[in-house]
Every structure is written in C-alpha cells, then in structure tokens.
Kinemage of the C-alpha trace (Angstrom):
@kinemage 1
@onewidth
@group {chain A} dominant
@subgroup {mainchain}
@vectorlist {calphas} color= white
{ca unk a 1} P -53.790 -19.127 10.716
{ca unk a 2} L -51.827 -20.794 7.930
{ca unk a 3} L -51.011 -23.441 9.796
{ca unk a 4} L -51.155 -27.351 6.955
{ca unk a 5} L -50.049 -30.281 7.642
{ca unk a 6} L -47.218 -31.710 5.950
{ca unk a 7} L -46.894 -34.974 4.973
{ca unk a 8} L -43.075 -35.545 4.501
{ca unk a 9} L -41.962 -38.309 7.176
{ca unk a 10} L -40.320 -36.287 9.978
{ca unk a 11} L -38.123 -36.524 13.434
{ca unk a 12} L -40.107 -37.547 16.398
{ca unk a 13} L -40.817 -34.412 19.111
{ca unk a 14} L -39.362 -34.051 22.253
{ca unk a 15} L -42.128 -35.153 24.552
{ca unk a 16} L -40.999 -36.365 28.380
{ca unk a 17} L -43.164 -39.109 29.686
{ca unk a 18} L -47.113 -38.533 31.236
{ca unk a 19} L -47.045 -38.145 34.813
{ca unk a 20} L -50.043 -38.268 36.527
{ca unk a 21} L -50.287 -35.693 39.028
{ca unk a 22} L -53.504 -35.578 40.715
{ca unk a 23} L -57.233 -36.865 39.907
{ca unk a 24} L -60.598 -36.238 40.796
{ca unk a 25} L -64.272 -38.314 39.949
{ca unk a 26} L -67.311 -36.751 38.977
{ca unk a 27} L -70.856 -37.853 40.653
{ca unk a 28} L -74.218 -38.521 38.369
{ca unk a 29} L -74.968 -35.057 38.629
{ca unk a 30} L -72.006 -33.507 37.691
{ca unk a 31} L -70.511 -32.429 41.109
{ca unk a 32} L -66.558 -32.291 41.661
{ca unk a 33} L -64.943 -34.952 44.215
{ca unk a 34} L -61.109 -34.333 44.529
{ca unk a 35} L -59.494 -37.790 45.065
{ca unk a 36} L -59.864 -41.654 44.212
{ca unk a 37} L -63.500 -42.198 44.557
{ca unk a 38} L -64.619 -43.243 40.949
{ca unk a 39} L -61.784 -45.378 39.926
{ca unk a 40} L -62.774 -48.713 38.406
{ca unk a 41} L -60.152 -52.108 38.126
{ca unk a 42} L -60.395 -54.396 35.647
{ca unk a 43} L -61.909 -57.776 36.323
{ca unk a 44} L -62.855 -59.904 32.835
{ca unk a 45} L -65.090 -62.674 33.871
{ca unk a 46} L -64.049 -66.271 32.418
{ca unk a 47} L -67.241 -66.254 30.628
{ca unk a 48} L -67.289 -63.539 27.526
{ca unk a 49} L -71.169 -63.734 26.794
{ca unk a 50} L -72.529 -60.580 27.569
{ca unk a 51} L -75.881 -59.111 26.363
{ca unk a 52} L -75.790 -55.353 26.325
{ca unk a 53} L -79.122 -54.716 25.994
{ca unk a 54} L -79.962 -56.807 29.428
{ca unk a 55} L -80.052 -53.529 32.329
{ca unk a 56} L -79.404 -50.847 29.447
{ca unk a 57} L -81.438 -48.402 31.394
{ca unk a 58} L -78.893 -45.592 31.419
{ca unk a 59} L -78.961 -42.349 33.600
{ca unk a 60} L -77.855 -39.080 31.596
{ca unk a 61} L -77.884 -36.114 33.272
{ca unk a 62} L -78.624 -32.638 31.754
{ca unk a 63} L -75.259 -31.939 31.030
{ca unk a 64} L -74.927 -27.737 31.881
{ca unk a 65} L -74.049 -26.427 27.733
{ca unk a 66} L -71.321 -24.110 29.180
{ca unk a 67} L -69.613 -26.844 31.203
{ca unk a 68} L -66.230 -26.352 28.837
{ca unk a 69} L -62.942 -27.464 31.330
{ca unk a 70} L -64.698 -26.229 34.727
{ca unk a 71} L -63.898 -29.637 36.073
{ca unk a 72} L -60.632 -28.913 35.261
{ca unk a 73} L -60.456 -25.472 37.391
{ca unk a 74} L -61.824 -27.084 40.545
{ca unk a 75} L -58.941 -29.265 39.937
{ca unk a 76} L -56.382 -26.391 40.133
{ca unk a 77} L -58.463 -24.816 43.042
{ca unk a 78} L -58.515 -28.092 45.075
{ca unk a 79} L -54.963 -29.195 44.107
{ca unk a 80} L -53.001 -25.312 44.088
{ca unk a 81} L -50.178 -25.999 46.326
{ca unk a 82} L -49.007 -28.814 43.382
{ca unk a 83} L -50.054 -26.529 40.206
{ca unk a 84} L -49.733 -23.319 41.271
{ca unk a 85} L -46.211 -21.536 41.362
{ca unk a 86} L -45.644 -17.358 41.028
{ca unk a 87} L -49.420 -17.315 41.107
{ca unk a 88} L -49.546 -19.002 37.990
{ca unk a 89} L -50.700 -22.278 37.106
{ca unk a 90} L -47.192 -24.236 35.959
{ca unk a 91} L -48.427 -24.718 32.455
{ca unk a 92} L -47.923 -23.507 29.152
{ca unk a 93} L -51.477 -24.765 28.129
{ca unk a 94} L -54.188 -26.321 30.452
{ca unk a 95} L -56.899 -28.691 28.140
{ca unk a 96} L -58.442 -31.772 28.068
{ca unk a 97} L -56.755 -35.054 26.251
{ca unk a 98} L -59.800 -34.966 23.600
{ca unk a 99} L -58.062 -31.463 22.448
{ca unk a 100} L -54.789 -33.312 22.311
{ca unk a 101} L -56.256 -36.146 20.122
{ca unk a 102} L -57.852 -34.737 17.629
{ca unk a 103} L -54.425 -32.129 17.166
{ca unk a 104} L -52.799 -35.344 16.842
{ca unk a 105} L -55.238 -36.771 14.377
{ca unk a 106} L -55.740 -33.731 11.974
{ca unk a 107} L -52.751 -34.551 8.894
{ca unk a 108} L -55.018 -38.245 8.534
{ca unk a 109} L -58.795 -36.597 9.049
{ca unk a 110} L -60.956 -36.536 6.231
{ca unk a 111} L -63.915 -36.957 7.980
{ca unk a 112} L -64.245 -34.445 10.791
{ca unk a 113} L -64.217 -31.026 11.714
{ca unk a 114} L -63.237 -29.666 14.853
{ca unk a 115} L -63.437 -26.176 16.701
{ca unk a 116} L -61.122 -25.303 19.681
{ca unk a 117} L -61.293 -22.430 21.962
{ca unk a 118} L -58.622 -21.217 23.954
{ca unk a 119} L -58.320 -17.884 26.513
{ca unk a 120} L -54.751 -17.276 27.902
{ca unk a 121} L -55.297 -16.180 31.411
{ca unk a 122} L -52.399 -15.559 33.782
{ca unk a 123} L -49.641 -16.515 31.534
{ca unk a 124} L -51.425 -20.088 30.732
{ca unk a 125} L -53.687 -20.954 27.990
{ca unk a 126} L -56.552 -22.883 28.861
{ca unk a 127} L -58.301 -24.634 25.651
{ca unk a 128} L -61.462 -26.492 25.178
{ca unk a 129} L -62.746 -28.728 22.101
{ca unk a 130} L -66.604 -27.556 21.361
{ca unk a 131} L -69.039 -30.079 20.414
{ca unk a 132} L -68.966 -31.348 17.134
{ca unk a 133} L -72.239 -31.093 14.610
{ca unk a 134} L -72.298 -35.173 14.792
{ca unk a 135} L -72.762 -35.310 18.776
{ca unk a 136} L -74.945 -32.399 18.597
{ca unk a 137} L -77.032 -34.525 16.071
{ca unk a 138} L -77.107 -38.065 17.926
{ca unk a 139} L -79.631 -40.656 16.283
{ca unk a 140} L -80.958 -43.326 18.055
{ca unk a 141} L -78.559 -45.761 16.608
{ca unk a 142} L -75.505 -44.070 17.304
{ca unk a 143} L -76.908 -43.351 20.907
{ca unk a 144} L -77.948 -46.868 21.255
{ca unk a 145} L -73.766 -48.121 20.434
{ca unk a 146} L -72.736 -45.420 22.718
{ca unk a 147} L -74.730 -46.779 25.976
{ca unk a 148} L -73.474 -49.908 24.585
{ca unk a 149} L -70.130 -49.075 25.045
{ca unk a 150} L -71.107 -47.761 28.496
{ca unk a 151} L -72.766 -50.814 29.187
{ca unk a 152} L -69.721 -53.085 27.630
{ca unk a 153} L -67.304 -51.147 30.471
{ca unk a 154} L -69.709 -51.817 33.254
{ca unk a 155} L -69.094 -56.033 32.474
{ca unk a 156} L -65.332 -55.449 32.941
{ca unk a 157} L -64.768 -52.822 35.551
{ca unk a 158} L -65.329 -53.632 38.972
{ca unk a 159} L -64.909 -51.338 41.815
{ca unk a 160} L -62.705 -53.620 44.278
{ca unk a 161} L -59.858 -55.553 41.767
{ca unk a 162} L -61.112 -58.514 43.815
{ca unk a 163} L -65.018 -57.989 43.020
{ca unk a 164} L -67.138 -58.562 40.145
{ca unk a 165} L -68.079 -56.086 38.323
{ca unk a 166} L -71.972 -54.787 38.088
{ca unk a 167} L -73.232 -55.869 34.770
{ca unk a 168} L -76.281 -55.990 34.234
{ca unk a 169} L -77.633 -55.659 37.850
{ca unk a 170} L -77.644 -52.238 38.050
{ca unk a 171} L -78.002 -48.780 36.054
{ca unk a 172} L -75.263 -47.267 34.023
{ca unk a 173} L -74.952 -43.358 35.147
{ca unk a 174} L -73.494 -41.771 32.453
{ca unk a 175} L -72.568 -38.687 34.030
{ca unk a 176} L -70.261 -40.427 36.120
{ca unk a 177} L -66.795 -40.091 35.659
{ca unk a 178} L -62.885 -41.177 37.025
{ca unk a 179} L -59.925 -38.560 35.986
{ca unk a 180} L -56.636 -38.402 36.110
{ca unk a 181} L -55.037 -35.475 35.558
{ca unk a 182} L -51.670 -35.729 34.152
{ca unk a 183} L -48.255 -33.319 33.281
{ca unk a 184} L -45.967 -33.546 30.345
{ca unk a 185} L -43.723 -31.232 27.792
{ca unk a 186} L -43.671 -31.008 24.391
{ca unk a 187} L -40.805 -29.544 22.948
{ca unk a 188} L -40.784 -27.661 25.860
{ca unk a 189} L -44.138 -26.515 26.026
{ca unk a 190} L -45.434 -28.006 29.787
{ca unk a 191} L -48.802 -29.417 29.309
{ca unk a 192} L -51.326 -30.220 31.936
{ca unk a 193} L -54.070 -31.966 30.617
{ca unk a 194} L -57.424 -34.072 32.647
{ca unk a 195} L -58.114 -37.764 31.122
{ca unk a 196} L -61.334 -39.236 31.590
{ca unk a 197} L -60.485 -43.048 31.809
{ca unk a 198} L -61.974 -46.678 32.347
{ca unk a 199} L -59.933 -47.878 35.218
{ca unk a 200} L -56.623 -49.285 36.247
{ca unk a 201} L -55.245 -52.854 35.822
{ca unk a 202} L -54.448 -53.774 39.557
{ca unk a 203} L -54.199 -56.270 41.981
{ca unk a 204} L -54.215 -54.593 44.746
{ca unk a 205} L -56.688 -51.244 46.053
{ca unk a 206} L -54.836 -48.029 44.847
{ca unk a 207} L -54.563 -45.753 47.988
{ca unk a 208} L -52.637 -42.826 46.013
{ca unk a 209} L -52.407 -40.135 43.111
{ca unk a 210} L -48.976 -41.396 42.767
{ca unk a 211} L -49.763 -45.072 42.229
{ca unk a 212} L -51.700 -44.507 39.206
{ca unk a 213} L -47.820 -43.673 37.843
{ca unk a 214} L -47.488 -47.484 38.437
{ca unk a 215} L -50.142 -49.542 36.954
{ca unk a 216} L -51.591 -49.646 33.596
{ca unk a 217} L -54.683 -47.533 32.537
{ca unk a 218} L -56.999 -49.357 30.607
{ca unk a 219} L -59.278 -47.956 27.666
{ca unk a 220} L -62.309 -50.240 26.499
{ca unk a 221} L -63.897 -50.282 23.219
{ca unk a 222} L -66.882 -52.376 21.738
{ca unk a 223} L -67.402 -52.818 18.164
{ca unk a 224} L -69.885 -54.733 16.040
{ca unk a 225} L -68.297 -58.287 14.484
{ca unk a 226} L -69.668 -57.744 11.195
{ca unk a 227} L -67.747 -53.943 10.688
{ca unk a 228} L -63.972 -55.544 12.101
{ca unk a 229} L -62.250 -57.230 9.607
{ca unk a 230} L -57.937 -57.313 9.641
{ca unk a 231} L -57.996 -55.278 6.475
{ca unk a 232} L -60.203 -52.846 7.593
{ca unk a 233} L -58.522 -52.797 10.944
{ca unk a 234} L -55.978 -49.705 9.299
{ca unk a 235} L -58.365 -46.980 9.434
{ca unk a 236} L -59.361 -43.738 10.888
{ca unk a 237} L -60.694 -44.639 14.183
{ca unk a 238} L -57.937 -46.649 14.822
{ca unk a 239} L -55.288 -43.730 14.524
{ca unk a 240} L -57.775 -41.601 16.837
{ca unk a 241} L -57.744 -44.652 19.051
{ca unk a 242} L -53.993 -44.901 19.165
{ca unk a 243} L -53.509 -40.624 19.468
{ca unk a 244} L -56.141 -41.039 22.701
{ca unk a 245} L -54.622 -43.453 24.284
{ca unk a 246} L -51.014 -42.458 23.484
{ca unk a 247} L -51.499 -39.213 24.868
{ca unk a 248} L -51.822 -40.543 28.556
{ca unk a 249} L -49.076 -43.367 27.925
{ca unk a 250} L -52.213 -46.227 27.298
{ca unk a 251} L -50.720 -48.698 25.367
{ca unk a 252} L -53.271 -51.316 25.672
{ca unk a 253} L -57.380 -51.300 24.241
{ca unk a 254} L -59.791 -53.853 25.362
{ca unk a 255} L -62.167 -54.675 22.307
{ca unk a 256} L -65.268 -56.251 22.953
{ca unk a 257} L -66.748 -57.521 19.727
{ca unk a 258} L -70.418 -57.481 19.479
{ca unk a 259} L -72.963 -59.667 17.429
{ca unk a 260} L -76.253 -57.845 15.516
{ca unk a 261} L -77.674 -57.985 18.570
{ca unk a 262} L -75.580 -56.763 20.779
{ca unk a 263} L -74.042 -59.662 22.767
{ca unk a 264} L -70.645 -59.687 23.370
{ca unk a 265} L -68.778 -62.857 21.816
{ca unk a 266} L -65.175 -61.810 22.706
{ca unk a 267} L -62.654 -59.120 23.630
{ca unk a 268} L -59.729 -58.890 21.838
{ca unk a 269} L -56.925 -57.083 23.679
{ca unk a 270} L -55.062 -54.608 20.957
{ca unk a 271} L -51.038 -53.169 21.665
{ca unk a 272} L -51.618 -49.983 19.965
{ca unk a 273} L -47.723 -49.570 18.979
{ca unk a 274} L -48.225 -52.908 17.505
{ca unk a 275} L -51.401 -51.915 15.347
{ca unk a 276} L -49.299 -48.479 14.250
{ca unk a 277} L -46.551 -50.602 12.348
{ca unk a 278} L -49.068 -52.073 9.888
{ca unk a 279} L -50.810 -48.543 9.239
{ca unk a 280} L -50.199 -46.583 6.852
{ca unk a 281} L -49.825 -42.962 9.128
{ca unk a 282} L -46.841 -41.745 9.969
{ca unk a 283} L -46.541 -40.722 13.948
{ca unk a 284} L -44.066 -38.405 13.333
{ca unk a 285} L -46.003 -36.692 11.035
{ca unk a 286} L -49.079 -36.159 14.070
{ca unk a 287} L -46.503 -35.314 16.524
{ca unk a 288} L -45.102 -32.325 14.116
{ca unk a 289} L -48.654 -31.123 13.462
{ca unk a 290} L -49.507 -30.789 17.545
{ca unk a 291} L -45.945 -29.091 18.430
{ca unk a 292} L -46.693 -26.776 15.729
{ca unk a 293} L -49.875 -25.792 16.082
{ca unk a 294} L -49.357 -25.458 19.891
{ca unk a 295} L -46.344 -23.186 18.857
{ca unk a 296} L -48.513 -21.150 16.455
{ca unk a 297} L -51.223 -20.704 19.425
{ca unk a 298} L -48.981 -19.396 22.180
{ca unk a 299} L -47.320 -16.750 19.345
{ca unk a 300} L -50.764 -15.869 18.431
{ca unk a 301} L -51.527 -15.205 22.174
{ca unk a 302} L -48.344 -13.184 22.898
{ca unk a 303} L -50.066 -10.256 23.845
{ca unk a 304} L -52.697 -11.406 25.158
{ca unk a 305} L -54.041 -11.959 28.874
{ca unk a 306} L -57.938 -11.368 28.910
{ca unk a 307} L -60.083 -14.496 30.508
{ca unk a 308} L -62.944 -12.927 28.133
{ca unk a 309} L -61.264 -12.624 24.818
{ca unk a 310} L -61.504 -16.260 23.067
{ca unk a 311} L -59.533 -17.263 20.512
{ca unk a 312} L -61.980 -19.923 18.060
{ca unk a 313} L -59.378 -22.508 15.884
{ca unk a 314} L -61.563 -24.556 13.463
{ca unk a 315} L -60.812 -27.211 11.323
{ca unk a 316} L -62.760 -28.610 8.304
{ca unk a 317} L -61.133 -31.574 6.035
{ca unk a 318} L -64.099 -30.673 3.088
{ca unk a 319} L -62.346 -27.453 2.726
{ca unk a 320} L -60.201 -27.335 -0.072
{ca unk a 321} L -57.861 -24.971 1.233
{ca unk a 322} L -57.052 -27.767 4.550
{ca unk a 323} L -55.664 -25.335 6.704
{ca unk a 324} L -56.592 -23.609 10.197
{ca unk a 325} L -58.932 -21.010 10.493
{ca unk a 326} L -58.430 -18.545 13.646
{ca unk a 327} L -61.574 -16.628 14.489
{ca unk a 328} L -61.080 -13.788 17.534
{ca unk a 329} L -64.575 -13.961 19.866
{ca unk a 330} L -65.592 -12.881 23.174
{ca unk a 331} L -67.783 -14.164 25.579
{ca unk a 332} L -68.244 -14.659 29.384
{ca unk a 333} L -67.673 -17.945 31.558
{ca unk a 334} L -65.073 -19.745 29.574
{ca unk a 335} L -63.220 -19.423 32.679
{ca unk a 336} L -65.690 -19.666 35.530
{ca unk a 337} L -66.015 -16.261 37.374
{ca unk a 338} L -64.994 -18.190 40.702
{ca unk a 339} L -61.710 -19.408 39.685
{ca unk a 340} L -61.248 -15.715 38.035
{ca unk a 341} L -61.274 -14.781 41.203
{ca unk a 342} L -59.816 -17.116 43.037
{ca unk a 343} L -56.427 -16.610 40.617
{ca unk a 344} L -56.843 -12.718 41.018
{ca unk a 345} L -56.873 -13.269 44.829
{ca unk a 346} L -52.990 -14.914 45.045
C-alpha cells in the first residue's frame, strides 16, 4: 500500500459532528450489558491529596486474546433496528476510536508501530487495532502507572453526580467498562465507531442514549510532576491525547499530577484546541492522512466480501521507507460466528 504521509499544510476534511447513538457497559468479567449501567459523573473533591497506592488492589480479568470488536457486534445485535438498514449495518467502516487515533496520529509518530486488521463483511468494513509489542511486554513500572491511572479515575468519578466517588474504599475492576458508541462521516465515508470513556460532566442522572449528545464527556489522565514541564508539554502524547479525544468531540482532559510517590498534588484541567495552537503539528495534516487511508482501504476491499479473508495494515516509523504495508491473511473469528449468522439470517 503506498500510502505516506505528507507534510504540506492542507484543507481541513469534511467531517459532520459525533453523534452518539447508542452505548453499552461491560461487567468485571467481560459480559455485554446494552444500556447506561457503567456510566460514571464527575465529582472532584475540594481536597486534591490523593494517594494512589492506598486500595491499589486492582481486579484484571483474563482478557479472552481473540476478543478484537466483539463488544462491538453485540452492540449491532442488541441495537439493529437503529444500525441496521437493507440488511446492512449503515456504515462504511465499523472500528473502535483507538483505530481512529492512531490513523490520526501516524504523519507525527516516530515512536510506534501499529497493525490494523480489517474484514469487509456485508458491504461494511469492520477494523480492529492488534496489540502492540509494548502492551504485550508490560513491566512492572509501566503496569504500576497504568493502575494508577485507574486508580486516579476512581477519586473523581462517582456513580450518582451527587455522590462521592469510591477512592480508596474499594477495588478497582479493570475489566470494567462504560461505552458510547457514536456515528459520524468523513468525507463521506459514515463511520460508526465504540468509545470507551471516563464519564460525563452532569448535574443531573442521565436517563438516555440521547442525553449523552448533551453533556460533556470527560477523559482523565495522571502524570508524574517531575516528567510535565510547559516546554515539554508539545509532544507526542499530547497529539495522541488531542486525536483521542477529538475523535468523540472531548474537548476537555483532566490531569492529575502525581509526586514520586504517587500522591496526587493537583489536576490541571487542559482545552485540547487550546494546547494544539502552541504545537508544532498541523491538524490538517492528521485529518488528510485518516480520509486517505480510509479511502485507500475501502478501494483495496472493492471486491471483496469474505468475513474470513483479513486484510493486515502495519505501520512502523523505524522503517526507512515510512509507508503502509498491506499484508492479505485469513483466519477464523474476526467476526464472531454468531453475529455471522445472525447478519446471514436478515
């Protein structure tokens, strides 16, 4: 696939507004839940003292290694009569945002490599980001800051906007998850994509799908004092930070700034269009690089219509050549065999 980024500034994309459309939480052992169940508000305590390591105890669950975008099926299974039209689900491409971000992110990334699947299936393409080499290779440390960042959203989110939140009283359960599932185009390419997030910013108990399309979602961070300086503020994570959250229309980060040993001294609240203008990447630039390579995908997949032959896009920034490399695979269960079935059965 010669498919490069180019780094000449460039005309935003046409790309209508997210629109959340349905969402669904996840239990500690993986199970599907259509509806509200897991969503979290944000409550930040008066006091900003919080020791991360106090209740750390966190419950993982064996995550299954072919769980790809299943969720995301049972979505379209439980929600059809919204997604479904001429037997078809009414998308161009069905993914995750974390596909989304890194797309976004690839002109600026020096540091990592991705691989993306994707099987067209009934018209749609469905794609899925695989695990990179760094999460497959987790050292204590960097598994100690992520529970801390699980930990960190336990202090803010509460489950009742006029309740505390947990903290430290109980166990963080990893597994758990809220999503919102959400609709948009890009350059006419329609887009349905599931969002894990932290919660909403509310006043009030949400009762509906449709008043998540009022109120902010919220995205929390932590990060250790000691690595965030203003100067240093400009880089990398910051762009995948902003490409995350701009995805699903987040325009707001919570940052809770940790000490060496992991106590929380304050949260600084970051407007991610206002971090962009004093960066050095060019937005346009991401934008082109997504439309494109979703364009490039769907032409590649013309033909196509096969829930069992996979089409592998990888991505490596120590490659000299820096472009996309298309690798044609096939294997079983990308789509699960009951929502095969349950499409074949319209």
């Amino acid at each position: 696939m010669d498919l490069k980024p180019y780094f000449k500034r460039r005309e935003h994309i046409s790309m209508t507004p997210a629109v959340v459309i349905g969402a669904y939480s996840i239990d500690q052992n993986r199970n599907y839940q259509d509806g509200l169940k897991n969503l979290k508000y944000l409550n930040i305590p008066e006091e900003i003292n919080f020791d991360l390591n106090q209740g750390l105890y966190i419950e993982k669950p064996s995550l299954h290694p072919r769980e790809r975008i299943h969720q995301l099926t049972s979505f379209i299974m439980h929600n059809s009569k919204d997604v479904i039209k001429e037997k078809k689900v009414d998308a161009d491409f069905v993914c995750f945002r974390g596909v989304l971000r890194y797309l976004l992110a690839t002109p600026y990334n020096r540091r990592q490599a991705w691989e993306i699947d994707a099987v067209k299936y009934k018209r749609t393409i469905y794609m899925c980001l695989l695990p990179s080499q760094e999460q497959r290779q987790e050292n204590l440390e960097e598994k100690k800051f992520r529970q801390y960042g699980f930990k960190f959203e336990s202090n803010l989110m509460a489950d009742h906007p006029q309740r505390n939140p947990k903290g430290s009283t109980e166990p963080v359960f990893e597994g758990e998850e809220f999503n919102v599932v959400m609709s948009r185009s890009i350059n006419g390419l329609k887009l349905i994509f599931g969002n894990e997030i932290d919660g909403v910013k509310s006043d009030h108990v949400i009762t509906s799908v449709e008043e998540l399309n009022h109120v902010p979602l919220v995205e929390v961070k932590s990060r250790e004092i000691q690595n965030y300086e203003e100067h240093n503020f400009n880089k990398f994570k910051v762009l995948l930070w902003y490409c995350q959250a701009s995805v699903a229309d987040i325009t707001e980060i919570y940052i809770g700034m940790r000490n060496n040993e992991g106590i929380i001294e304050n949260i600084k609240v970051v407007n991610l269009k206002d971090a962009m203008h004093v960066t050095p990447w060019e937005i346009s630039i991401c934008e082109n690089f997504l439309n494109n390579f979703l364009q490039c995908v769907k032409y590649d997949m013309r033909n196509i219509d096969d829930a069992n032959e996979v089409f592998r896009y990888s991505w490596n920034p120590n490659v000299q050549q820096h472009s996309i490399k298309l690798e044609k695979i096939s294997y079983k269960d990308f789509l699960p065999e009951k929502f095969v079935s349950f499409m074949n059965n319209l």
